[in-house]
C-alpha positions in Angstrom: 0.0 0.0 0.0 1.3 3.5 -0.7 2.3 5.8 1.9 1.0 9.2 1.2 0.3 12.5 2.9 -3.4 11.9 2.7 -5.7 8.6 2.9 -7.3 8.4 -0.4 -10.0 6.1 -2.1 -10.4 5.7 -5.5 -13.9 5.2 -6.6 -13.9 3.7 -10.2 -17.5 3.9 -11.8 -17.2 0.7 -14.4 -19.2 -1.2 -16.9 -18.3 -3.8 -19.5 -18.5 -0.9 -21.8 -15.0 0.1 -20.5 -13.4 -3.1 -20.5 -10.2 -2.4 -22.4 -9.6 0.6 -20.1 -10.0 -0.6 -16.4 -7.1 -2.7 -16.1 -5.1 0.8 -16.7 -7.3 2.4 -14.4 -6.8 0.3 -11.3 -3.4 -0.1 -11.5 -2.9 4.0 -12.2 -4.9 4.3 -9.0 -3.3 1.9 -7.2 0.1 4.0 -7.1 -1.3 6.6 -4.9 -4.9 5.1 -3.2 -5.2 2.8 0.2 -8.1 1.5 -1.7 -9.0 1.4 -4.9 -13.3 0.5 -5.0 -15.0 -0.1 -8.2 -18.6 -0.4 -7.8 -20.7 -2.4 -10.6 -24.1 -2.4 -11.2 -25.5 -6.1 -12.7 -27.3 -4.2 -15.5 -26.2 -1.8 -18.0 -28.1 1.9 -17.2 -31.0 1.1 -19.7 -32.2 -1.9 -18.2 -29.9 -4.1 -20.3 -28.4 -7.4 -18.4 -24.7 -6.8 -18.2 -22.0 -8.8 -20.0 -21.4 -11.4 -17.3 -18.6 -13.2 -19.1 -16.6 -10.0 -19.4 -17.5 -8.8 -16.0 -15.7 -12.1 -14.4 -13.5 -11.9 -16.3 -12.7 -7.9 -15.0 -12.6 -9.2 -11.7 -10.8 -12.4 -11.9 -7.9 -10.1 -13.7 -8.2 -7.6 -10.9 -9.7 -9.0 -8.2 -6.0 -8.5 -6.1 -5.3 -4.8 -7.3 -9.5 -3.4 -6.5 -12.2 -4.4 -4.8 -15.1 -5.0 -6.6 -18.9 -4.3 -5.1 -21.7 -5.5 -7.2 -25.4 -4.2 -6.5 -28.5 -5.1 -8.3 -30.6 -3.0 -11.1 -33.3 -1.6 -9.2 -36.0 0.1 -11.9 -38.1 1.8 -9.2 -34.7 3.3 -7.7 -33.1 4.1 -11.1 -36.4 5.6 -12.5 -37.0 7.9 -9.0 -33.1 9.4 -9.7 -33.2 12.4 -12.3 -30.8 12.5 -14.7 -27.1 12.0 -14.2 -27.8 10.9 -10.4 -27.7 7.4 -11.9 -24.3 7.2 -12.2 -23.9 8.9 -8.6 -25.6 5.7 -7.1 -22.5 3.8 -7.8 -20.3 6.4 -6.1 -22.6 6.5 -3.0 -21.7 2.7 -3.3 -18.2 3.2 -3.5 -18.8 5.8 -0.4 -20.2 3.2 1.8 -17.6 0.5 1.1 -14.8 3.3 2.2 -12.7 2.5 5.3 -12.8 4.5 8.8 -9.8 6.2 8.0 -10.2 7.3 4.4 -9.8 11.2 4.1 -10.6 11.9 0.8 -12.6 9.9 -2.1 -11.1 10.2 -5.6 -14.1 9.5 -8.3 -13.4 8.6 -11.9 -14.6 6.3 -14.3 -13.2 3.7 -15.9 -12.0 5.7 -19.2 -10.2 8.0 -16.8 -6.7 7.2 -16.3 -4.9 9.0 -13.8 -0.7 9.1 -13.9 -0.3 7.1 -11.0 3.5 8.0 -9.8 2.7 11.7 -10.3 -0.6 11.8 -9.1 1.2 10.0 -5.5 3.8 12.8 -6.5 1.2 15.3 -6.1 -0.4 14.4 -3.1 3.0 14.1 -0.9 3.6 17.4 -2.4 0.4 19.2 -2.0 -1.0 21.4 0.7 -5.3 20.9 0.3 -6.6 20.6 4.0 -8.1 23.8 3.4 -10.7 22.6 0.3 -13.3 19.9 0.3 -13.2 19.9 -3.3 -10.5 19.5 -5.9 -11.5 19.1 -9.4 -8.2 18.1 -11.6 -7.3 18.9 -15.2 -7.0 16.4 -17.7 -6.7 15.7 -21.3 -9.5 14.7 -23.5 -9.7 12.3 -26.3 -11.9 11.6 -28.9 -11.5 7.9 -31.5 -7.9 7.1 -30.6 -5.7 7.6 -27.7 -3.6 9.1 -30.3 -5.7 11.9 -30.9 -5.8 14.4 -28.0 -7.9 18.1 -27.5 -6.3 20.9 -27.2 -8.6 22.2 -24.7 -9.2 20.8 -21.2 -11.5 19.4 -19.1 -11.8 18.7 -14.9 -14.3 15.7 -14.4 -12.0 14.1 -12.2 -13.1 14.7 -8.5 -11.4 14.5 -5.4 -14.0 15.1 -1.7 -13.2 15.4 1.5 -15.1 12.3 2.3 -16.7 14.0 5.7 -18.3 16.7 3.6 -20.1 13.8 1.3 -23.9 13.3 1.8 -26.5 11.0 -0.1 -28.0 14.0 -1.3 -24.8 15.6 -2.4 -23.9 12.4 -4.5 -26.9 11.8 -5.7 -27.6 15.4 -7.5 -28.7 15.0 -10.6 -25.5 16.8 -12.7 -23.4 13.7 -11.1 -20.2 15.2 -10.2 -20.4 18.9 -11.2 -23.3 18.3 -8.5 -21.3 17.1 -6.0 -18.3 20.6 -6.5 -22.1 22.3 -6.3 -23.4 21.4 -3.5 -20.2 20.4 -1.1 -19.8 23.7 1.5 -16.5 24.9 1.9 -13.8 25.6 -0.1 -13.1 24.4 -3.4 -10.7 24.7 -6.5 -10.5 23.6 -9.7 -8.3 22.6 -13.0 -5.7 21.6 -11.0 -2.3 20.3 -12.5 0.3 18.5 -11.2 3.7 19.8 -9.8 4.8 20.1 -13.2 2.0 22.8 -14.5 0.7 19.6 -16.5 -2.6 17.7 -16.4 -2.2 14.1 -14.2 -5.0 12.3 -16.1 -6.3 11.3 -19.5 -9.9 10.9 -20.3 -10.8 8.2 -23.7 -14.7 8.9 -23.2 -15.2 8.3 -26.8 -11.7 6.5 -27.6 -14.3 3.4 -29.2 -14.9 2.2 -32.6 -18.1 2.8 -34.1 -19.5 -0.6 -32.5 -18.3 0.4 -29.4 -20.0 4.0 -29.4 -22.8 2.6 -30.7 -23.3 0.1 -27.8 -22.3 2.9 -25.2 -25.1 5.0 -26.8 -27.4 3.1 -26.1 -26.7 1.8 -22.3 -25.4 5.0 -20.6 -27.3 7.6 -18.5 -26.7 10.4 -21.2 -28.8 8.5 -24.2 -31.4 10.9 -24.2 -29.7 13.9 -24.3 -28.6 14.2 -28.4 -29.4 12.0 -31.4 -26.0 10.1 -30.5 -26.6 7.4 -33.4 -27.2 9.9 -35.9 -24.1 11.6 -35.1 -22.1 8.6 -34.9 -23.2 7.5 -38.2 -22.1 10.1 -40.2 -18.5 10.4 -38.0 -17.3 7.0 -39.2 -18.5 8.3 -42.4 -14.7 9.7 -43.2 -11.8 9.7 -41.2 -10.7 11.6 -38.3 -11.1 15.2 -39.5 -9.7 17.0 -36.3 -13.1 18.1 -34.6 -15.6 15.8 -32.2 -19.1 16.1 -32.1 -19.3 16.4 -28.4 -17.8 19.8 -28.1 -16.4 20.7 -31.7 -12.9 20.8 -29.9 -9.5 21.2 -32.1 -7.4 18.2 -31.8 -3.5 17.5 -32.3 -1.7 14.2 -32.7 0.6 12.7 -29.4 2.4 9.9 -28.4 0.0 7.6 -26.4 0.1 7.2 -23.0 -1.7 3.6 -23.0 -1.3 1.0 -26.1 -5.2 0.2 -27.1 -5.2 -1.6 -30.7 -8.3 -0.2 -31.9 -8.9 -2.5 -34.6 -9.0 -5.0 -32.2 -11.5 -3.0 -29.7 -10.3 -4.9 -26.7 
């Protein structure tokens, strides 16, 4: 276990969707975190079994580097939470499975891999007793790990765990809810000792199969036409612009190997 300045938990929200990243994630996370929790939900967010096959297999490769807690699909919970609160049910999860002595809860998903050794880096170094919330910078990707935004993002989240609340969790802008709705002090875009993000984020790093199945089993389907949009994407080749957020994109040397051809 790593010896660190604060006590940290990583919360990993994961579904099959993300196999080919969470093996990367975990053992990122494990360089810094006294415990690494991935909460898993036995259904996919529409209703849809999960992949049980692939889910063992996730936790037989794992099962010594993260602990994994399984819940069941509830509809009558899942339709009673608005919005993105969905995927803040597995973090409460993740919350409740913390130990007594866990400061601070780090949540990501499973497409978010942090720089372990410099995230650790960063903590030893860091002076944050004074905020409750920490929102980090990281680099955004869009088709291949290859090809990265110039512009940045802060989705990963780290919470003073005894400022965390059901309700807080549970807003229904998931974790732009939670930097909402936390009292105290809080900052954000963060980088690392370096003046450099300390995470990358493949959201949409998926061939068109891949989007299309994430499409339809996430808690954002309803919010665009997202088959329309993925349709006419793979309709050419990368072109430099996403249709998430229209960001500019340059080409970089990977940080994780992914054969995309192969998906997984």
């Amino acid at each position: 276990m790593p010896h660190n300045k604060y006590r940290v938990a990583t919360v990993i929200n994961y579904c099959t969707n993300d196999y080919k990243f969470i093996g990367y994630c975990i053992a990122e996370a494990g360089a810094f975190s006294a415990q690494v929790i991935v909460p898993v939900c036995d259904h996919f967010l529409d209703g849809t079994p999960e992949n049980r096959e692939l889910l063992n297999k996730t936790y037989m490769e794992n099962q010594t580097r993260a602990t994994f807690v399984e819940y069941k699909y509830d509809l009558r919970v899942f339709t009673d939470l608005r919005y993105n609160a969905v995927h803040g049910f597995s973090r409460l999860v993740g919350l409740n499975n913390t130990h007594d002595d866990i400061e601070y809860l780090l949540f990501i998903d499973a497409d978010e891999i942090i720089e372990g050794d410099r995230f650790q880096q960063f903590l030893n170094a860091a002076d944050i007793e004074q905020y409750n919330v920490v929102s980090f910078a990281n680099y955004y990707y869009f088709r291949d790990v290859r090809f990265r935004a110039k512009a940045l993002e802060d989705s990963i989240l780290l919470v003073r765990k005894t400022a965390l609340t059901p309700a807080v969790i549970l807003h229904e802008h998931d974790r732009f809810g939670i930097i909402k709705l936390t009292p105290g002090d809080k900052i954000r875009g963060v980088l690392g000792l370096d003046n450099k993000p300390l995470a990358h984020h493949y959201s949409w790093v998926r061939t068109k199969d891949e989007m299309l199945t994430k499409v339809r089993t996430f808690g954002h389907k309803a919010d665009l036409d997202w088959v329309s949009l993925i349709e006419e994407e793979f309709t050419h080749e990368f072109d430099g612009k996403d249709f998430m957020h229209d960001y500019e994109y340059e080409t970089v040397e990977p940080y994780i190997a992914i054969d995309m051809d192969r998906g997984r």
